[in-house]
NULO-491095 format. One record per residue: residue in three letters; x, y, z of N, C-alpha, C, O, CB in turn. Coordinates in nm, 3 decimals. Glycine has a CB too. Example, Ala and Ser with C-alpha at 12.3 -4.5 7.8 and 13.67 -1.06 7.14 Angstrom:
(rec 'Ala' (1.319 -0.569 0.780) (1.230 -0.450 0.780) (1.320 -0.330 0.780) (1.424 -0.332 0.846) (1.131 -0.447 0.905))
(rec 'Ser' (1.285 -0.225 0.708) (1.367 -0.106 0.714) (1.290 0.003 0.787) (1.341 0.114 0.804) (1.408 -0.060 0.572))
***
This chain:
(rec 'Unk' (1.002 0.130 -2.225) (0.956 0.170 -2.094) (1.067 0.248 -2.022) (1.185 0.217 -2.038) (0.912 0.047 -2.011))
(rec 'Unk' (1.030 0.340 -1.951) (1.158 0.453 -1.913) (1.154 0.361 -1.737) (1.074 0.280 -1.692) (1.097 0.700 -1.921))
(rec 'Unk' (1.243 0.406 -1.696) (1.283 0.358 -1.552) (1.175 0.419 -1.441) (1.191 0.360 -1.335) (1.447 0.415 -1.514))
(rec 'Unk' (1.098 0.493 -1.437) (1.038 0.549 -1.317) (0.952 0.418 -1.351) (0.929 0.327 -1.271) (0.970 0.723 -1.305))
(rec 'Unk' (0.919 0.424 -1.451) (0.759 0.247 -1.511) (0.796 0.157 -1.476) (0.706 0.076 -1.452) (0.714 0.175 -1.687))
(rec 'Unk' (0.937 0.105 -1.449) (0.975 -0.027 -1.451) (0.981 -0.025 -1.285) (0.948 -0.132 -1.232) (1.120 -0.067 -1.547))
(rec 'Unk' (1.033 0.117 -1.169) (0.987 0.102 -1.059) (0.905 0.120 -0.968) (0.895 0.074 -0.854) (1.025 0.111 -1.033))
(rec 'Unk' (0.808 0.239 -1.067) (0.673 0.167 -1.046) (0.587 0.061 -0.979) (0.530 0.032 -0.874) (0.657 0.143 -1.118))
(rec 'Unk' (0.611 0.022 -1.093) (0.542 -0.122 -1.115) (0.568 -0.254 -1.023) (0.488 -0.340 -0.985) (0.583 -0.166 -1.252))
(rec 'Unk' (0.749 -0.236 -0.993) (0.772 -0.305 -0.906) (0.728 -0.250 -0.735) (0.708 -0.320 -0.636) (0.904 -0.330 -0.939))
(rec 'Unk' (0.726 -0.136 -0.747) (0.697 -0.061 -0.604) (0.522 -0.111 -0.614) (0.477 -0.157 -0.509) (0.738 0.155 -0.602))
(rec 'Unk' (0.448 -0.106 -0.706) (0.307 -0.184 -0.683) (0.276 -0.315 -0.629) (0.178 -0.365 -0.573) (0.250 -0.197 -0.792))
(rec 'Unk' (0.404 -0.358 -0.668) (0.413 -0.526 -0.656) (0.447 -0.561 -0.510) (0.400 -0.659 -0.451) (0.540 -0.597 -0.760))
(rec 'Unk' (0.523 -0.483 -0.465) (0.596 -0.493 -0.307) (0.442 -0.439 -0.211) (0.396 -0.477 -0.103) (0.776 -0.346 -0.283))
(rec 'Unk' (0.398 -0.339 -0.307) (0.229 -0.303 -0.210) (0.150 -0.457 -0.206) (0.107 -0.503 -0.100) (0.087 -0.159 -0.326))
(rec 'Unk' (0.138 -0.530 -0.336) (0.024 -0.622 -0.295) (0.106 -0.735 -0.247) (0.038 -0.835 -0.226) (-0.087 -0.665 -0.416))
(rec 'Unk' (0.273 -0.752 -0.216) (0.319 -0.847 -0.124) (0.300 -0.837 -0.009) (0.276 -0.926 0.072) (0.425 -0.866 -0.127))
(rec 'Unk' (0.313 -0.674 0.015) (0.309 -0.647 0.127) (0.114 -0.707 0.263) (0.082 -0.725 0.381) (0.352 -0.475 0.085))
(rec 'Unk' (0.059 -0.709 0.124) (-0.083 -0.729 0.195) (-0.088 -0.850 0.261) (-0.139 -0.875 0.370) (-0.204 -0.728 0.100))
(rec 'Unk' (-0.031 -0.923 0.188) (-0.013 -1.099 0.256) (0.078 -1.088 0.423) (0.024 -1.139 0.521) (0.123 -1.223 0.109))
(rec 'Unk' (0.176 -1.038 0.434) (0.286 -1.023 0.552) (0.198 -0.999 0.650) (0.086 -0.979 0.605) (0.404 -0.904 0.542))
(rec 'Unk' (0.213 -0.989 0.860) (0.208 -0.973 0.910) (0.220 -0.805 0.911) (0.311 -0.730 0.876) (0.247 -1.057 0.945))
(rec 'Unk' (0.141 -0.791 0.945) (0.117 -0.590 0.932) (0.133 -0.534 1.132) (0.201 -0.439 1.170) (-0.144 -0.533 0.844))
(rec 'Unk' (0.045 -0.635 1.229) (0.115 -0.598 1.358) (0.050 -0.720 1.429) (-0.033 -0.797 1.381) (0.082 -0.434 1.429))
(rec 'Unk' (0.109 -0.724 1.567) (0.105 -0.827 1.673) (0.066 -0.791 1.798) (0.104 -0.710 1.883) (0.221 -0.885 1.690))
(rec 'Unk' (-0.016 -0.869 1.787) (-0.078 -0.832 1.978) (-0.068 -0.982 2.037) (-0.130 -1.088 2.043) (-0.299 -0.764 2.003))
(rec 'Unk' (0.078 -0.907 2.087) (0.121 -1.022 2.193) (0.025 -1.119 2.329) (0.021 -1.234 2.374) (0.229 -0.941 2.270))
(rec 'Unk' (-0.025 -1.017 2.345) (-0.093 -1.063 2.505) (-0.227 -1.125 2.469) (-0.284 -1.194 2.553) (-0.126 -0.917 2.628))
(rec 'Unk' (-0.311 -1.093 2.287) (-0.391 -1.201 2.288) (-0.353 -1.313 2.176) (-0.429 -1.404 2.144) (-0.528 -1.151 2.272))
(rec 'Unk' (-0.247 -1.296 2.131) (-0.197 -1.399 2.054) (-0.275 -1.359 1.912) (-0.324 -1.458 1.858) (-0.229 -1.558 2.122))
(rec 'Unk' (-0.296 -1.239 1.845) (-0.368 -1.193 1.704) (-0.230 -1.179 1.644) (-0.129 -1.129 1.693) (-0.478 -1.037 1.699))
(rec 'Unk' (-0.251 -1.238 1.519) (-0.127 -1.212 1.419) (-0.222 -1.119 1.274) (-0.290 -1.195 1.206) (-0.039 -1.408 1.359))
(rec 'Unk' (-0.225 -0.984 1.237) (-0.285 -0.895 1.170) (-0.217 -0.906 1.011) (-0.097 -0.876 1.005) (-0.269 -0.756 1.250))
(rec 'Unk' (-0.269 -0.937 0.909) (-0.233 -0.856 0.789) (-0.312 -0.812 0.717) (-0.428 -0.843 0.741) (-0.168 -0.903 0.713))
(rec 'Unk' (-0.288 -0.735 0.617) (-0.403 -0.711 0.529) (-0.513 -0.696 0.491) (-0.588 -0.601 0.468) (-0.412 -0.736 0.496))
(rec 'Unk' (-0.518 -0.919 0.477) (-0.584 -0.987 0.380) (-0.729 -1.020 0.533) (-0.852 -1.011 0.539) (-0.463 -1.150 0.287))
(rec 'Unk' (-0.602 -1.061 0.641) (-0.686 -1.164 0.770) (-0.654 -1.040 0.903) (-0.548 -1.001 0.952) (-0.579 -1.379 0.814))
(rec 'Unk' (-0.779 -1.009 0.925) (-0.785 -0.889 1.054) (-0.871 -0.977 1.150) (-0.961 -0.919 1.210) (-0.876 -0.714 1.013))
(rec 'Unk' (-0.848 -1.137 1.176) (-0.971 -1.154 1.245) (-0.919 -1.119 1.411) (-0.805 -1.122 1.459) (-1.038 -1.322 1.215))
(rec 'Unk' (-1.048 -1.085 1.474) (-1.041 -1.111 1.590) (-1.084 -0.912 1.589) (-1.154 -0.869 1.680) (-0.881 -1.204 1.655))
(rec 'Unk' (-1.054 -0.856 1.526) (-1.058 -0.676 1.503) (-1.167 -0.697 1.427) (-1.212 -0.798 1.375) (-0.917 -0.576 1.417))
(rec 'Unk' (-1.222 -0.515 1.427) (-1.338 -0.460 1.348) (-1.248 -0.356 1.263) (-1.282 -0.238 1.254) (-1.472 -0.386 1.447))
(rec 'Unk' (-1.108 -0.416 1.189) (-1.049 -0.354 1.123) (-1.079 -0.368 0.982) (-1.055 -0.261 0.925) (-0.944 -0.371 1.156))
(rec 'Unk' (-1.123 -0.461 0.900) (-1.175 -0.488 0.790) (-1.101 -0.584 0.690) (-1.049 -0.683 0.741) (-1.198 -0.373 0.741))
(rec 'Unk' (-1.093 -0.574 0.601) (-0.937 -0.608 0.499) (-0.904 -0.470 0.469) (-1.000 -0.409 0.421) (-0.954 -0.710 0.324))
(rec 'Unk' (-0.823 -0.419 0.480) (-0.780 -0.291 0.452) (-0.685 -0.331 0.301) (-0.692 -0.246 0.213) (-0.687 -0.220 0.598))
(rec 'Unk' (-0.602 -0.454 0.274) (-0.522 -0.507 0.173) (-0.602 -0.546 0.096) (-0.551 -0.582 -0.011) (-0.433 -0.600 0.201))
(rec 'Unk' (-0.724 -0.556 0.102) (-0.777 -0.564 -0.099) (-0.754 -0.455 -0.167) (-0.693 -0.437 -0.272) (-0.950 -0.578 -0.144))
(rec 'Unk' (-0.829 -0.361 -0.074) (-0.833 -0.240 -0.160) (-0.659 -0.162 -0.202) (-0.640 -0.093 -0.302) (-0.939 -0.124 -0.062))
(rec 'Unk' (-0.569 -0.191 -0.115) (-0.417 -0.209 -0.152) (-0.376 -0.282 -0.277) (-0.282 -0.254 -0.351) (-0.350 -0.282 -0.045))
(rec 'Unk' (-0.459 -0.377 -0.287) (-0.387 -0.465 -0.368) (-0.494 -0.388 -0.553) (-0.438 -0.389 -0.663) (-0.419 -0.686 -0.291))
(rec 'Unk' (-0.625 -0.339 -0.536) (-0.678 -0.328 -0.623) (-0.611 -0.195 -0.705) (-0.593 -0.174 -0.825) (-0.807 -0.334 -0.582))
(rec 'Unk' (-0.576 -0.101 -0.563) (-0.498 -0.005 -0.594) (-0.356 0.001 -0.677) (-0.328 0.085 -0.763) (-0.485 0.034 -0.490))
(rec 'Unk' (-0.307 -0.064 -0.650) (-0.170 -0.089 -0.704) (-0.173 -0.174 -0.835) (-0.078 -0.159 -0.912) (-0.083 -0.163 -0.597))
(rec 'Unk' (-0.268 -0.257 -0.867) (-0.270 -0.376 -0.974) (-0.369 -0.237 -1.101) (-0.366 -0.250 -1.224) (-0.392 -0.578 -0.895))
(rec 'Unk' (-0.437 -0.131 -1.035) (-0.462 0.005 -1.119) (-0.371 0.047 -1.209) (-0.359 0.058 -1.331) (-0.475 0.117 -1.039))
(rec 'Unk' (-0.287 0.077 -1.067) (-0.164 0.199 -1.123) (-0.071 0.117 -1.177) (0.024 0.179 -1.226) (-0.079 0.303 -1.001))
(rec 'Unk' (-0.063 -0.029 -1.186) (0.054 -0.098 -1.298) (-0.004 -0.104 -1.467) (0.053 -0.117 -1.576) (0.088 -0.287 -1.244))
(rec 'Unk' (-0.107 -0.091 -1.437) (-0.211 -0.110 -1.554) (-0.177 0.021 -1.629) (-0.127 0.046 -1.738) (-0.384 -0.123 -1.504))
(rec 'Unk' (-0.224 0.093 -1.527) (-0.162 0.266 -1.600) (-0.072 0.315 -1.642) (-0.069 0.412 -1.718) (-0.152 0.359 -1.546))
(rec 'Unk' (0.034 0.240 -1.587) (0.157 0.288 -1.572) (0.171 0.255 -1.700) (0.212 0.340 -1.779) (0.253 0.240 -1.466))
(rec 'Unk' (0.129 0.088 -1.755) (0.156 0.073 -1.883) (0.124 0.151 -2.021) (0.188 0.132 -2.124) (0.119 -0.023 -1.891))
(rec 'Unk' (0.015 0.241 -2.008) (-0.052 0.244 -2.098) (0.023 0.491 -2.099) (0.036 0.571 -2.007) (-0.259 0.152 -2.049))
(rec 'Unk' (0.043 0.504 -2.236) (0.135 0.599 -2.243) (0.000 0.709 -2.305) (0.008 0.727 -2.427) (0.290 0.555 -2.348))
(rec 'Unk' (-0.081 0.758 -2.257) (-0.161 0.871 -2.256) (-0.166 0.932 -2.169) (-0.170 0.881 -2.057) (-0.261 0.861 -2.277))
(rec 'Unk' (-0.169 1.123 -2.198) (-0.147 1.184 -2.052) (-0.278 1.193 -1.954) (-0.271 1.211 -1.832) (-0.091 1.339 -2.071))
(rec 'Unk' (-0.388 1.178 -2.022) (-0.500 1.176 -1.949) (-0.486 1.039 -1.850) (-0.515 1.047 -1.730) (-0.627 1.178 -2.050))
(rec 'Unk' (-0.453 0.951 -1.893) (-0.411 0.818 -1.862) (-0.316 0.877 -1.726) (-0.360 0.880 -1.611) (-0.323 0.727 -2.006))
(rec 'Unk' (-0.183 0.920 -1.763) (-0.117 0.929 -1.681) (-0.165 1.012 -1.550) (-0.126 0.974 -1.439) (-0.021 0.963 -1.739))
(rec 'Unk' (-0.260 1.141 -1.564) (-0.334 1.171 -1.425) (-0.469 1.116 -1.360) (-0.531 1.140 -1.257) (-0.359 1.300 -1.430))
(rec 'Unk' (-0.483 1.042 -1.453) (-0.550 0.937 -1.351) (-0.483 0.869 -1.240) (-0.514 0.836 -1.126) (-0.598 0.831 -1.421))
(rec 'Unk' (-0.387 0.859 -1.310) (-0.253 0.746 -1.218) (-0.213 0.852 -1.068) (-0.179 0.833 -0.951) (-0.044 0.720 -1.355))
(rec 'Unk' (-0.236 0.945 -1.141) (-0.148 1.069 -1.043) (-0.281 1.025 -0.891) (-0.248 0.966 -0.787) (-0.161 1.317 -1.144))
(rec 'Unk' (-0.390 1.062 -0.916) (-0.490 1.006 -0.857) (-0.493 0.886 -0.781) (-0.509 0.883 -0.659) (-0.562 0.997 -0.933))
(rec 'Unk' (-0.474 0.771 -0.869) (-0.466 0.628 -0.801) (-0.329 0.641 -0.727) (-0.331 0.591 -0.614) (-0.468 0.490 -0.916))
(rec 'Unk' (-0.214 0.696 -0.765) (-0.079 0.698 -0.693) (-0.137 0.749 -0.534) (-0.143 0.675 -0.436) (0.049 0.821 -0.779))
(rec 'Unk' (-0.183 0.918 -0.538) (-0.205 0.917 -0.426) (-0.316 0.865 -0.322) (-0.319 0.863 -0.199) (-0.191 1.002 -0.425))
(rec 'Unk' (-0.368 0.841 -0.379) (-0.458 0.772 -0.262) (-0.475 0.623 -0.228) (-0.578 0.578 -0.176) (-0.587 0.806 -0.286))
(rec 'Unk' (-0.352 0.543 -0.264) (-0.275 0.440 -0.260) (-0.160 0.478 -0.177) (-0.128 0.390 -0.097) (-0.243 0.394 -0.389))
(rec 'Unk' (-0.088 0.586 -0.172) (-0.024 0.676 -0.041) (-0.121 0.700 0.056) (-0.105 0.627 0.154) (0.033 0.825 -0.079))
(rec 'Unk' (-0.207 0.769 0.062) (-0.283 0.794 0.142) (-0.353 0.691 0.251) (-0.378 0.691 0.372) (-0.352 0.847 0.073))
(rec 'Unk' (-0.370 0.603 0.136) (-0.448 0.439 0.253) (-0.305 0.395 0.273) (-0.255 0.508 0.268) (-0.582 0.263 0.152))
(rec 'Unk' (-0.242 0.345 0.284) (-0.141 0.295 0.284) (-0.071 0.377 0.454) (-0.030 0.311 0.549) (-0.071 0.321 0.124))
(rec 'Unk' (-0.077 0.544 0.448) (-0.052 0.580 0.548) (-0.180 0.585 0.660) (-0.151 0.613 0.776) (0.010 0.689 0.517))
(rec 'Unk' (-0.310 0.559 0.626) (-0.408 0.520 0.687) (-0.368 0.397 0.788) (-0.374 0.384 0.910) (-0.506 0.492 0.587))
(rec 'Unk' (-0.322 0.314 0.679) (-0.342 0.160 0.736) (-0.209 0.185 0.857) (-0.234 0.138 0.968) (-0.308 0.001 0.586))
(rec 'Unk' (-0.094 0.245 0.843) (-0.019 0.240 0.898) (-0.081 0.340 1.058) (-0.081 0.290 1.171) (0.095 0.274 0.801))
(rec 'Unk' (-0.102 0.405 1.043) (-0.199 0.459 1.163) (-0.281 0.377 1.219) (-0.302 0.379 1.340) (-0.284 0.560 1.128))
(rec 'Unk' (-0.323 0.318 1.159) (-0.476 0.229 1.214) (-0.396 0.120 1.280) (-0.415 0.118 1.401) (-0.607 0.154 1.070))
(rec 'Unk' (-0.307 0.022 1.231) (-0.233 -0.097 1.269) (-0.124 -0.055 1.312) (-0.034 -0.095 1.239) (-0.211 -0.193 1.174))
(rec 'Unk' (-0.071 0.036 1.434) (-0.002 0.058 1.490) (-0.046 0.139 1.607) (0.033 0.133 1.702) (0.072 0.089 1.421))
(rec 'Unk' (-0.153 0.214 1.625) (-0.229 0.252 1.742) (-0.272 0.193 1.870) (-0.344 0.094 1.880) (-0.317 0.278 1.704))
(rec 'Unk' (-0.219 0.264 1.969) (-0.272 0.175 2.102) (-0.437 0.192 2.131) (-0.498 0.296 2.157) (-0.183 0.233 2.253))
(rec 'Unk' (-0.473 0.095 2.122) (-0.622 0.121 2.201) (-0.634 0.060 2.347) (-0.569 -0.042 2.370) (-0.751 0.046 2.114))
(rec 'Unk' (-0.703 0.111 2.437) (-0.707 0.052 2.570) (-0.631 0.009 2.667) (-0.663 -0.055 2.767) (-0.750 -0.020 2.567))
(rec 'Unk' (-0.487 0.063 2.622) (-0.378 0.016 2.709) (-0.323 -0.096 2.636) (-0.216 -0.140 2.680) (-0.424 -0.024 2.854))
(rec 'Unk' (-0.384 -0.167 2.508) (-0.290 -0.241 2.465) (-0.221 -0.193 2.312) (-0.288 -0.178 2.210) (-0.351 -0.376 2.468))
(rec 'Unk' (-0.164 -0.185 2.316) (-0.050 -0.141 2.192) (0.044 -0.273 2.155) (0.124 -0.331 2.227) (0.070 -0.001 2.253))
(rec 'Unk' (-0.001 -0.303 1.993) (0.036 -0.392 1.937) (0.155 -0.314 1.867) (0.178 -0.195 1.845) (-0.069 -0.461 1.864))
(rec 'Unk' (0.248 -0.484 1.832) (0.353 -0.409 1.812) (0.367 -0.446 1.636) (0.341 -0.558 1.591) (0.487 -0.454 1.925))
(rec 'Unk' (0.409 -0.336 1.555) (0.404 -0.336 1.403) (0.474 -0.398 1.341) (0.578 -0.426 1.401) (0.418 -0.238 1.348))
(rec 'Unk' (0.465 -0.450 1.206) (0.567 -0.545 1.176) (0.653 -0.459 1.050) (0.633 -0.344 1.011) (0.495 -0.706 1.127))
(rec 'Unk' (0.728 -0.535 1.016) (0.820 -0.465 0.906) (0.745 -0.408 0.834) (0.729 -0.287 0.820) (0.905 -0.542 0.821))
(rec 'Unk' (0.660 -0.553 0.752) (0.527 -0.544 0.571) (0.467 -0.374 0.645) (0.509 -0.275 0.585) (0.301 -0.753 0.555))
(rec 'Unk' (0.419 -0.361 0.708) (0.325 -0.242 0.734) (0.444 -0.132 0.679) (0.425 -0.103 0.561) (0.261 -0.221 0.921))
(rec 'Unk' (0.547 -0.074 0.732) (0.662 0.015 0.699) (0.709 0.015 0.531) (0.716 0.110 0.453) (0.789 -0.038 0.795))
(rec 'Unk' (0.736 -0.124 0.510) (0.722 -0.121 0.366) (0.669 -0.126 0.295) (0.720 -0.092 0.188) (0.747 -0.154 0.322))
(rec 'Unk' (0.506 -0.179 0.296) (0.383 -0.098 0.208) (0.417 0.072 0.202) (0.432 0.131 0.095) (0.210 -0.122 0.300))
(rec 'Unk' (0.421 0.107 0.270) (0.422 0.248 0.330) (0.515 0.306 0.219) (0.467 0.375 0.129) (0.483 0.263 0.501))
(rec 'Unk' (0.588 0.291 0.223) (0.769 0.332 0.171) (0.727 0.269 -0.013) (0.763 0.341 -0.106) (0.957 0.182 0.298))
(rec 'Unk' (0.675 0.175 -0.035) (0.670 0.125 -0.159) (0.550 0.203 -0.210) (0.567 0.236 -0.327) (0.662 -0.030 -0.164))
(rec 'Unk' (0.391 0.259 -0.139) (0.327 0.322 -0.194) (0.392 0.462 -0.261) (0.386 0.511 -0.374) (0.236 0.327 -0.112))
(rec 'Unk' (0.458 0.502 -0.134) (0.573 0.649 -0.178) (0.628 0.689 -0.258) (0.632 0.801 -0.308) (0.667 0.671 -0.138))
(rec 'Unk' (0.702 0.555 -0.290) (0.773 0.541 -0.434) (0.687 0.511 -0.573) (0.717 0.536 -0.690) (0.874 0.418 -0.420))
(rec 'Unk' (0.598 0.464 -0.531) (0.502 0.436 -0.673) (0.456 0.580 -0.654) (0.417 0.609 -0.767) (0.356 0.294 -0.676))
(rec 'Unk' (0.439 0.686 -0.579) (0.377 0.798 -0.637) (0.481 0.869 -0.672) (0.451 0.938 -0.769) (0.284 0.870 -0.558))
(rec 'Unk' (0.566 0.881 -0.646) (0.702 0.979 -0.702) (0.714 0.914 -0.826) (0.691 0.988 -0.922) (0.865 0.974 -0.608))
(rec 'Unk' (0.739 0.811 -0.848) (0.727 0.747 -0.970) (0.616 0.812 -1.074) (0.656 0.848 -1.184) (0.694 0.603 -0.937))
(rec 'Unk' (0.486 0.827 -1.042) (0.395 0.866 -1.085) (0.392 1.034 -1.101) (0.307 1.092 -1.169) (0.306 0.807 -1.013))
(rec 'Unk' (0.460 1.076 -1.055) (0.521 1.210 -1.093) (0.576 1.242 -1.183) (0.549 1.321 -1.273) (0.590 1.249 -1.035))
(rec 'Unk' (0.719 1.134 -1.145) (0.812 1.190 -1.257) (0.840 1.112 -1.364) (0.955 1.083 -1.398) (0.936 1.225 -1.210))
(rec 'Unk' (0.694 1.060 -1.445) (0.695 0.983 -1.531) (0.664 1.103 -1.677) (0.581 1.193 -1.694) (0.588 0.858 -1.488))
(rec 'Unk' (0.751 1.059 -1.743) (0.700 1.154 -1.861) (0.607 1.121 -1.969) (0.632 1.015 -2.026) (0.802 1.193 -1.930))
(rec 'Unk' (0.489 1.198 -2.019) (0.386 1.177 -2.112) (0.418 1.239 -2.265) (0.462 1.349 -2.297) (0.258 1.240 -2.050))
(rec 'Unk' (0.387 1.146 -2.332) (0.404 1.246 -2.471) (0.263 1.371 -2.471) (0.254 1.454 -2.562) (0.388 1.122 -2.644))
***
Protein backbone atom coordinates (compact mmCIF):
# COMPACT_ATOMS: atom_id res chain seq x y z
CA UNK A 1 0.00 0.00 0.00
CA UNK A 2 1.70 3.38 -1.02
CA UNK A 3 1.27 6.28 1.61
CA UNK A 4 -1.47 8.55 0.02
CA UNK A 5 -3.85 4.78 0.89
CA UNK A 6 -2.67 4.51 4.22
CA UNK A 7 -3.80 8.46 4.66
CA UNK A 8 -6.56 8.10 3.04
CA UNK A 9 -8.04 5.81 4.80
CA UNK A 10 -7.13 7.26 7.97
CA UNK A 11 -8.47 10.78 6.77
CA UNK A 12 -11.94 8.56 6.16
CA UNK A 13 -11.76 7.41 9.55
CA UNK A 14 -11.38 10.96 11.25
CA UNK A 15 -14.68 11.77 8.71
CA UNK A 16 -16.85 9.02 10.40
CA UNK A 17 -15.28 10.11 14.01
CA UNK A 18 -15.93 13.17 13.23
CA UNK A 19 -19.89 12.37 12.82
CA UNK A 20 -20.23 11.28 16.45
CA UNK A 21 -18.50 14.88 17.98
CA UNK A 22 -20.47 17.95 18.65
CA UNK A 23 -20.62 19.73 15.14
CA UNK A 24 -22.28 23.27 16.84
CA UNK A 25 -24.02 24.80 19.96
CA UNK A 26 -26.85 26.89 20.53
CA UNK A 27 -26.24 28.29 23.68
CA UNK A 28 -29.44 30.18 24.47
CA UNK A 29 -31.58 26.95 23.78
CA UNK A 30 -29.33 24.52 25.26
CA UNK A 31 -29.13 22.13 21.56
CA UNK A 32 -25.91 20.24 21.47
CA UNK A 33 -25.76 19.27 17.25
CA UNK A 34 -23.76 16.38 15.64
CA UNK A 35 -24.02 14.46 12.82
CA UNK A 36 -25.63 11.44 13.97
CA UNK A 37 -28.39 13.62 16.62
CA UNK A 38 -29.82 17.08 15.01
CA UNK A 39 -32.75 16.96 17.36
CA UNK A 40 -34.62 19.89 18.06
CA UNK A 41 -33.57 21.20 13.95
CA UNK A 42 -35.07 20.22 10.53
CA UNK A 43 -31.40 19.56 9.77
CA UNK A 44 -31.53 15.80 9.20
CA UNK A 45 -28.51 13.37 9.96
CA UNK A 46 -26.29 14.89 7.61
CA UNK A 47 -23.32 12.15 9.30
CA UNK A 48 -24.71 8.95 7.84
CA UNK A 49 -24.33 9.84 4.65
CA UNK A 50 -20.55 11.10 5.87
CA UNK A 51 -19.96 8.13 7.34
CA UNK A 52 -21.35 5.91 4.17
CA UNK A 53 -19.19 8.16 2.15
CA UNK A 54 -15.98 7.64 3.59
CA UNK A 55 -16.42 3.75 4.67
CA UNK A 56 -16.85 3.87 0.18
CA UNK A 57 -13.75 5.51 -0.44
CA UNK A 58 -11.71 3.16 2.18
CA UNK A 59 -13.15 0.29 0.38
CA UNK A 60 -11.78 1.83 -2.83
CA UNK A 61 -8.97 2.96 -1.80
CA UNK A 62 -8.22 -0.69 -1.16
CA UNK A 63 -8.94 -2.20 -4.17
CA UNK A 64 -5.99 -1.26 -7.11
CA UNK A 65 -8.08 -0.80 -10.52
CA UNK A 66 -8.09 2.45 -12.37
CA UNK A 67 -11.69 2.40 -13.13
CA UNK A 68 -11.93 1.64 -9.44
CA UNK A 69 -9.75 4.43 -8.66
CA UNK A 70 -12.20 7.20 -10.51
CA UNK A 71 -14.90 6.16 -8.98
CA UNK A 72 -13.11 7.11 -5.81
CA UNK A 73 -12.18 10.39 -7.53
CA UNK A 74 -16.10 10.80 -7.48
CA UNK A 75 -16.85 9.53 -3.95
CA UNK A 76 -13.63 11.73 -2.77
CA UNK A 77 -15.35 14.71 -4.06
CA UNK A 78 -18.55 14.76 -3.08
CA UNK A 79 -17.57 13.65 0.41
CA UNK A 80 -15.66 17.25 0.10
CA UNK A 81 -18.46 18.71 -1.11
CA UNK A 82 -21.09 17.53 1.77
CA UNK A 83 -18.72 17.87 4.20
CA UNK A 84 -18.35 21.68 3.07
CA UNK A 85 -22.21 21.67 2.87
CA UNK A 86 -22.52 20.53 6.37
CA UNK A 87 -20.06 23.08 7.44
CA UNK A 88 -22.25 25.91 5.95
CA UNK A 89 -25.41 24.55 7.14
CA UNK A 90 -24.08 24.06 10.99
CA UNK A 91 -22.53 27.24 11.32
CA UNK A 92 -25.15 29.72 9.83
CA UNK A 93 -27.06 32.27 11.72
CA UNK A 94 -30.71 31.97 11.34
CA UNK A 95 -33.02 34.54 13.04
CA UNK A 96 -30.65 36.35 15.02
CA UNK A 97 -29.44 33.29 16.60
CA UNK A 98 -26.03 32.07 15.54
CA UNK A 99 -24.78 28.94 17.01
CA UNK A 100 -21.47 28.60 17.79
CA UNK A 101 -19.31 25.63 15.78
CA UNK A 102 -17.39 23.12 17.27
CA UNK A 103 -13.92 21.87 16.43
CA UNK A 104 -15.44 17.93 14.80
CA UNK A 105 -17.29 20.25 12.13
CA UNK A 106 -13.60 22.03 10.98
CA UNK A 107 -12.07 18.73 11.08
CA UNK A 108 -14.48 16.66 9.10
CA UNK A 109 -13.90 19.44 6.74
CA UNK A 110 -10.00 19.37 6.63
CA UNK A 111 -10.04 15.36 6.79
CA UNK A 112 -12.61 15.14 3.77
CA UNK A 113 -9.81 17.46 1.90
CA UNK A 114 -7.23 15.29 2.55
CA UNK A 115 -8.98 12.10 1.57
CA UNK A 116 -9.53 13.82 -1.82
CA UNK A 117 -5.99 14.95 -2.48
CA UNK A 118 -5.20 11.64 -1.43
CA UNK A 119 -7.52 10.42 -4.06
CA UNK A 120 -5.67 12.31 -6.58
CA UNK A 121 -2.46 11.57 -6.03
CA UNK A 122 -2.88 7.97 -5.71
CA UNK A 123 -1.24 6.02 -8.41
CA UNK A 124 -3.07 3.24 -10.67
CA UNK A 125 -1.41 0.60 -12.58
Amino acid sequence: MSKTTIIGILAAVVVIVCAFLPWSTIESRHFVFTGMDTTGSNYGEPGKLNIFLAVAASIIFLVRNKWVARMNLFVGGFLAAWTFRNMLLFSRCEIGICPQPGIALYISVGAALVLFVCVLLTKTR
